[in-house]
N, C-alpha and C positions, 0 to 999 in steps of 0.2 A: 637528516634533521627532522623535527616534528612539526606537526601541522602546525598553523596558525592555532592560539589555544589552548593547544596542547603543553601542559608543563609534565614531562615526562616525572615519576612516579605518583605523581597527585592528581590528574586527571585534568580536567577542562576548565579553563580559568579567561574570564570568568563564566559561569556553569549555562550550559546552553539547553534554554528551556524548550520541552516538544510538547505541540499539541496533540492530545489525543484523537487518531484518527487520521494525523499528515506523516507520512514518510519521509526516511530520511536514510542516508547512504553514508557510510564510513568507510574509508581503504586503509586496511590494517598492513601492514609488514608481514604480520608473523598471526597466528589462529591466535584466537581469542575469545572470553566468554565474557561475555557484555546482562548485565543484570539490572533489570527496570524493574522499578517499583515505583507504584504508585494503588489508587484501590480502583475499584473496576466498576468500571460506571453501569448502574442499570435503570431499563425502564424505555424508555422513547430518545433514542439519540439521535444526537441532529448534524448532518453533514451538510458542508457548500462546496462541492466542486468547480476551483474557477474556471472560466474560460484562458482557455490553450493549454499549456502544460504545467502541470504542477506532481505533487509529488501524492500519495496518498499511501492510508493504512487504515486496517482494522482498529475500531476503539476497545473489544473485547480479543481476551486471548482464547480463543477457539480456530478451531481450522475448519474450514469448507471454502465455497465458492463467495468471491466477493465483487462488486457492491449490488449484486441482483438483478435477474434477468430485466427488469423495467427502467432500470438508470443508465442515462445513456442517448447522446443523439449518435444519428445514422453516421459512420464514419470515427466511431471514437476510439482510441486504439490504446490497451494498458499495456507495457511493458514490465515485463519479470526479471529478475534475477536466478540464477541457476545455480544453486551455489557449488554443488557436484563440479561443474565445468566453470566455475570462474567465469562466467561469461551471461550476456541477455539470451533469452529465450528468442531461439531464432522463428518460434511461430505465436508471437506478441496476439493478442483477443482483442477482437474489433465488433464493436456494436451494429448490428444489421436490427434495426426497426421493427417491430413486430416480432424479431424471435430470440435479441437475446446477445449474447456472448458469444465469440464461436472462434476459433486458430484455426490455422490454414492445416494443419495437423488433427482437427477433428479432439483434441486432446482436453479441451479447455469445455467446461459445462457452461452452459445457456445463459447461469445467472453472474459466470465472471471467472476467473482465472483462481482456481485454490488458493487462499494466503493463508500461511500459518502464525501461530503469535509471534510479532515482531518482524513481520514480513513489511515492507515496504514495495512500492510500485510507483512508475512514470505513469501518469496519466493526461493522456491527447485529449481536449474537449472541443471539440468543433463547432460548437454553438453556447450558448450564454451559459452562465453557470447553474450549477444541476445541484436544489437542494432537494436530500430525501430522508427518509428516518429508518432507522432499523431499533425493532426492538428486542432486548434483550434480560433475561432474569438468569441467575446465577440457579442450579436445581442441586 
């Protein structure tokens, strides 16, 4: 059977709107190529990370390290997806104060766990909600 939603050959009814910049997780059956449109925001963007768990994502399609080595209280912990292995990144990036980002595997850079465009992540918030801006221009 299909998801709640889900009207099998017509897509999602009614159309499930996403905010640019929140995360969000599908379990398909079978591979699948998923295609987002929309235009790419530039300039000063503005994130609010709540407090506890929530789901989060890049607002621009670029690949590096995210949300920056300065966002983040002591103890915050982001969870990945693997997509190779079907499975969560068994070494999840946890915020240590003053230095950053950092997995129990040494694997993950300073400023946050790589996300690629369309990546999505759990994110742990330990303390109040965490707003910051990243900015960005199209070259």
């Amino acid at each position: 059977s299909n998801p709640p939603g889900w009207v099998a050959g017509f897509g999602w009814f009614p159309d499930m709107p996403l905010t640019n910049g929140e995360g969000f997780f599908i379990v398909s059956k079978a591979n699948s190529t998923l295609t987002f449109v929309g235009d790419v925001p530039q300039g000063a963007l503005s994130y609010n990370i709540k407090a506890g768990l929530s789901t989060l994502g890049n607002q621009v399609p670029v690949s590096g390290p995210f949300p920056g080595g300065t966002v983040g209280h002591d103890g915050d912990t982001i969870y990945t997806w693997i997509q190779a292995s079907q499975g969560w990144n068994s070494n999840p990036s946890s915020y240590i104060g003053g230095f950053g980002w950092y997995s129990s595997d040494s694997t993950v850079t300073t400023n946050g766990p790589v996300m690629n465009p369309a990546d999505g992540a759990f994110y742990v918030n330990t303390g109040a909600a965490i707003p910051f801006t990243q900015n960005f221009t199209v070259q």
